[in-house]
Each structure stands twice: as structure tokens, then as C-alpha cells.
N, C-alpha and C positions, 0 to 999 in steps of 0.2 A: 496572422489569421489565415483561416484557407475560403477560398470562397470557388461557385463555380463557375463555369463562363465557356462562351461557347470556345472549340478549338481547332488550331490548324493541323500541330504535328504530334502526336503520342512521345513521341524523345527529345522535339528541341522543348531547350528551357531559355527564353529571352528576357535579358536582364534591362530594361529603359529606366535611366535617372535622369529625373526631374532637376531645375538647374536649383528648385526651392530645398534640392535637399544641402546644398553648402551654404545655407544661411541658418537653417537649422541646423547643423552639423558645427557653425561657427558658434552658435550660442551656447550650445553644450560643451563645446572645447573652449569656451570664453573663461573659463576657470583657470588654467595651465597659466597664462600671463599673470607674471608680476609687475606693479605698477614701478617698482623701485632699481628695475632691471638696466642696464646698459643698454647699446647700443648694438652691439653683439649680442648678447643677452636679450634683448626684444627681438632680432632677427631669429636665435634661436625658439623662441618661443611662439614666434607665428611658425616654423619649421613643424613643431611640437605638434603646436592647434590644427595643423592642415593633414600631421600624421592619426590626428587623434581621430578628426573627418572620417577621415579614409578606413580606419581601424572599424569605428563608429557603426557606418553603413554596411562594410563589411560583416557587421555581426548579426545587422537585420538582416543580409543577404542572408547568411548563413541556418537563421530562424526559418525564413522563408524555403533557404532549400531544402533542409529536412523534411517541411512540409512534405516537398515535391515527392524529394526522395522517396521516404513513405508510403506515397500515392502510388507513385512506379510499381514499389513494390507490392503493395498491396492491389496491382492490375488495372489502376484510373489512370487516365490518360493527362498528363501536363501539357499547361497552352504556355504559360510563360512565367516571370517573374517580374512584378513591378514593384516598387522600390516611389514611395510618392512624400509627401509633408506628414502625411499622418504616421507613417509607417512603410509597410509592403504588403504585399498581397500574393497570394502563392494562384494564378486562374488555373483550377484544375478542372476539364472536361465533363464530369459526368462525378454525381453525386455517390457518395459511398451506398452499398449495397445493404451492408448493415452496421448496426450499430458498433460492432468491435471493431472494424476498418475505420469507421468514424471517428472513433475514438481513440486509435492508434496513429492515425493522418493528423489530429488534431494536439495530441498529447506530446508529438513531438519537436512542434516549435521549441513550446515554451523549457522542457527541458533541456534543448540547446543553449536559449539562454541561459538558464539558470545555470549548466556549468561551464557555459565563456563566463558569466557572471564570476562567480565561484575560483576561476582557474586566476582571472583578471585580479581580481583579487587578492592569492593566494602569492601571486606574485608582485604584487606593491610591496610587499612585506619585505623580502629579502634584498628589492631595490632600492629600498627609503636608506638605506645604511649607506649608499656610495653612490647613487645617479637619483638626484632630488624630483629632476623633472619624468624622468620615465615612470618614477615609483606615481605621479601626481596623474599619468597618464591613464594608468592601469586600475588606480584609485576610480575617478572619471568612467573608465571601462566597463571596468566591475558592479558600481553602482547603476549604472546605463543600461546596464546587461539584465542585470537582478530587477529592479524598475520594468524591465521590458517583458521579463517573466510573470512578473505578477499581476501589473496590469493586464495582461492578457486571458489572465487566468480569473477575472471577472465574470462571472454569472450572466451574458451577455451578447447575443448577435449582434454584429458581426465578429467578436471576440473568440478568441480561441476558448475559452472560459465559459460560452456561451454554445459554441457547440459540444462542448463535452455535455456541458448540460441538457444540450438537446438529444444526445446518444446516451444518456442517462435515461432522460424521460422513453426515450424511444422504445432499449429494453426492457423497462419495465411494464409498459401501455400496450406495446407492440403499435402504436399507433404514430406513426412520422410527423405529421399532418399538424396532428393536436401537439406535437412534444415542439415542435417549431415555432406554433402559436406561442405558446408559453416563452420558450425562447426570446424569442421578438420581443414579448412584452417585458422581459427583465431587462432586454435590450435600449428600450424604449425610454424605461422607468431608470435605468443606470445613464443613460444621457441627458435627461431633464436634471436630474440630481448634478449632475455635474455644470450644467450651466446655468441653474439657481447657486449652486456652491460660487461660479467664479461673478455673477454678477452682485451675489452678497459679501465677496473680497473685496471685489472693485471698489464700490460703492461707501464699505465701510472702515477699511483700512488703507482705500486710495492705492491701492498695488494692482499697477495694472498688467504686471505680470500676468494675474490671474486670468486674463480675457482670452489667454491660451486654454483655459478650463471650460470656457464659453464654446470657444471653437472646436474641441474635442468633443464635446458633450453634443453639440448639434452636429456634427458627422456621425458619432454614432447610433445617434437618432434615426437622421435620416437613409445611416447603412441598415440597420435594421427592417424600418420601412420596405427598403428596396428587396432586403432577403425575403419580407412575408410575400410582397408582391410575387418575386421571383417564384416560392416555392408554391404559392394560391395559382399563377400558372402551368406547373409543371405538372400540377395535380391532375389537372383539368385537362390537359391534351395525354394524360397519361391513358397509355390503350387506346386512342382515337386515331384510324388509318388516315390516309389521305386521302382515298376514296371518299370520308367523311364527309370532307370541307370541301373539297374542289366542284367547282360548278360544271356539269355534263354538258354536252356539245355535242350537234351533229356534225360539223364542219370539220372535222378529223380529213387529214388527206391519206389516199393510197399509197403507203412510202414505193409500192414499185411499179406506181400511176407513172407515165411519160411528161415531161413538161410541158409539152406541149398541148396535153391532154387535160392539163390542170389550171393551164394559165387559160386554155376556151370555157371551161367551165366554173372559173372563179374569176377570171381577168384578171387585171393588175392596179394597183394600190397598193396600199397600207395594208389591206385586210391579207395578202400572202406576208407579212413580213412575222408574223406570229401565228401558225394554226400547228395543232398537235398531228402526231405522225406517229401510230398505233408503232409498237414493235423496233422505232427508230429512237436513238437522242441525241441531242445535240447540246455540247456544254455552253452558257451563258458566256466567257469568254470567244468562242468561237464564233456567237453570235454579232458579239461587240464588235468585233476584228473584220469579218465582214461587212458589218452597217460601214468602218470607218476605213475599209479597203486594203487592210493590212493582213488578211488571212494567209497563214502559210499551211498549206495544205502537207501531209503524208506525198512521199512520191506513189505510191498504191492509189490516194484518192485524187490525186492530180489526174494519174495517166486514164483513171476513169471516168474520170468527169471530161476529160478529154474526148472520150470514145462515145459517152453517151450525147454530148452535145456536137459530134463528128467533127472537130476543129483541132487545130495542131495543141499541142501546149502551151506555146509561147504565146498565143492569142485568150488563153485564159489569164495566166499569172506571167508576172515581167518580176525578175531579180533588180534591187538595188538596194545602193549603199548599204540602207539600213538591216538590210535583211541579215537572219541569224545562219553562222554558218551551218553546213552539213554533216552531221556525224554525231 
């Protein structure tokens, strides 16, 4: 699935696995093992199960980088790649512009899987003649893969399935807003269904396998939720400047006022440790650094602050240990 989310770099893509994904990776490669195997043969076959893991997540990775991919190319900016219990998630920066990018960003997971699906598959065939367990691996794979395609291909936010359908609705409405609502709601209505299905398994055939259906069903529920919420605010600050929101003030300082001319006419406290300065900025980290004594200044803004406060440099900033080198 692609979702948006705010970002740092337009070309890193970072990959964070979760440690829940090799428990789930072990359940689905819990097939490979044969109960009747030797000693060797069960060593082989946890070898199998931890290759099968690794294959496994590799192929959501690979769903998810298309996403990315896609996005790149299509001119949206990627934050990262997470890889979590449900799945992955592709955070891409900034919402597609129209509905064919949407739809193109979107379209491309799931045909990844479908043919690792397909390929995995195509290859058990000519394995199953002469290496039992690799052909059992790709079997495994291929079903995984194909599974991974289709579910996603569900009628349903946060699903891939579900934004196609919202870039459906979109070009035909021309209306985002509304096609999203709708979205949501088959979102909504595919996750209830799914945790009525696994608590009517439970309950009535005792397999409580199915309470995996319970817990799917209430994530997509609740991703849903968080997409309306998400796009009901994006709507709402869309075109609204900053001037908007910000609260006016006359307490602005002169940025090329003397300090000594600012500290008589405001004195000192709390109240200089934050006041706007028309024409000047200053980054939040630079600010922090200072409060906590660690600023390392430009040699340009050293020797100046030097000249303006008339004292050597060494009596403003002192070098140690920690400090990053020059260059």
C-alpha cells in the first residue's frame, strides 16, 4: 500500500524491520518442515525456513519499492520504506497530483507481486523433479506473492485496491475529497467484515487461527479512519498561508538593533529567549544548541559576533573534545 507521510529526503529510501516480522515470516515458512525428517534433515529445513523468511519479506520489500519507484518517477518525493506485522508501507511525501499518477503509484505494487507470484511459481515446477524442498520453497513463495496481490487489490483504504478505487472515483467526479469519503468507507466496511468473519471462525469452528482475521480487519479499520482524518485535514489547511494562523505581535526585534540597545529596552529573562526578528532566521536546531551550550558557529559568524560584542574569540566559543572537525 502507498500512503503519505511527512518527509526528510526526496531519494533516500529507508528500510526499518520490525523484529515481529520473523515470527510471522516463521509461520508462513512453518510449512517447509517435515515431521519425519532426520537430524540433518530438520537442520536443513530450519536453513529452508529462515531462507524462505528472508525471500518472504524480500518480496514485500520489493512490492513496496515499486511503489517508491513509481512515485520517483512520477516526480513525488519518497520518505522511506517500512516493512512492519501487517505488511509495508511505502511514506511518500506529497499526494499524487492526479488521478493517472495515482493510479500508476498504486497499480504497481501489486503487479510486482503478482509476477514474483507467478515467476515463483513457475519455478516450483521444474524444481519438484530433483530438489523436493526448494520446489516446496517457491510453492510457499508463489502462493505468498499471489495472496499478497490480491488482497491488496481490495476495494479499500488503506489498500492498494482502495486507492485505485479512489483514482477511479476521482476521474470520474473530478472531486478528491468525495472519492476518498467513499474510499474510506469500503475501507471501513472491508475491515468490520473481516473481524465479524474471524470472530464467527473462532467461536464456531474453535480455530483460532482465524483471530489473525480479527486483527487484520481492526487495522484496516482503524488505517482507514486515520486516511479520512488525514485527508479531512489536508483539505482544510489547503491554500491557507501562514500569515492565516500565526498570532500578530508587536514585540518583533530590530535585527540590526545593538544588544545593548535591546537588552535596555526589554531587559532580560525568558521573554528574549523567543521574540521574532523581521528579515532574520534562525533554525530550531541552532536554537537548541545554544539553550544547551553546544553551538558551533560558521568561522564568518564567529569572527562577527566577535567584533560586534569587541572581545577576542576565544572568550566567546572554547574547542573541546567533542567538538566536529573543520572542513
Amino acid at each position: 500500500m502507498a500512503i503519505t507521510d511527512s518527509s526528510a529526503s526526496p531519494a533516500s529510501v529507508i528500510v526499518a524491520l520490525g523484529g515481529s516480522l520473523i515470527l510471522e515470516g516463521v509461520e508462513v515458512a512453518g510449512g517447509i518442515q517435515d515431521p519425519e525428517t532426520s537430524a540433518d534433515g530438520h537442520g536443513l529445513a530450519i536453513v529452508a525456513a529462515v531462507a524462505a523468511v528472508v525471500l518472504f519479506f524480500g518480496s514485500v520489500f520489493l512490492h513496496e519499492l515499486s511503489h517508491s519507484l513509481m512515485a520517483i518517477k512520477r516526480g513525488l518525493k519518497v520518505r522511506r520504506i517500512r516493512l512492519f506485522i501487517f505488511g509495508g508501507v511505502s511514506e511518500i511525501e506529497e499526494e499524487a497530483e492526479t488521478p493517472s499518477d495515482e493510479l500508476a503509484v498504486t497499480l504497481a505494487g501489486p503487479l510486482t507481486s503478482l509476477g514474483l507470484g507467478i515467476g515463483f511459481l513457475v519455478a516450483a515446477w521444474p524444481l519438484s523433479m530433483a530438489l523436493d524442498l526448494p520446489a516446496r520453497i517457491a510453492l510457499i513463495l508463489g502462493l505468498a506473492n499471489v495472496s499478497i496481490a490480491v488482497f491488496n487489490l481490495l476495494p479499500g483504504l488503506p489498500l492498494d485496491g482502495g486507492r485505485m478505487l479512489r483514482a477511479l472515483l476521482w476521474r470520474r467526479s473530478g472531486d478528491r475529497i468525495r472519492a476518498t469519503r467513499l474510499a474510506v468507507r469500503t475501507g471501513r466496511i472491508l475491515g468490520a467484515l473481516l473481524m465479524v468473519f474471524g470472530v464467527v471462525v473462532v467461536f464456531t469452528l474453535r480455530d483460532f487461527a482465524a483471530i489473525w482475521f480479527v486483527a487484520v480487519g481492526w487495522f484496516l479499520f482503524e488505517a482507514a479512519t486515520t486516511s479520512a482524518v488525514q485527508e479531512a485535514f489536508s483539505s482544510r489547511i489547503e491554500g491557507v498561508l501562514v500569515g492565516d494562523v500565526m498570532r500578530p505581535t508587536e514585540s518583533a526585534l530590530d535585527g540590526n538593533a545593538s544588544v545593548a540597545a535591546t537588552l535596555a529596552m526589554h531587559g532580560w529573562g525568558d521573554k528574549l529567549r523567543a521574540m521574532p526578528v523581521p528579515g532574520w532566521s534562525v533554525f530550531s536546531k541552532s536554537i537548541s544548541s545554544i539553550e544547551n551550550g553546544r553551538y558551533v558557529p560558521s568561522t564568518y559568524l564567529a569572527l562577527k559576533l566577535a567584533r560586534v560584542f569587541r572581545v577576542p574569540v576565544e572568550e566567546l566559543f572554547q574547542l573541546d573534545d567533542e567538538s566536529p572537525p573543520v572542513g
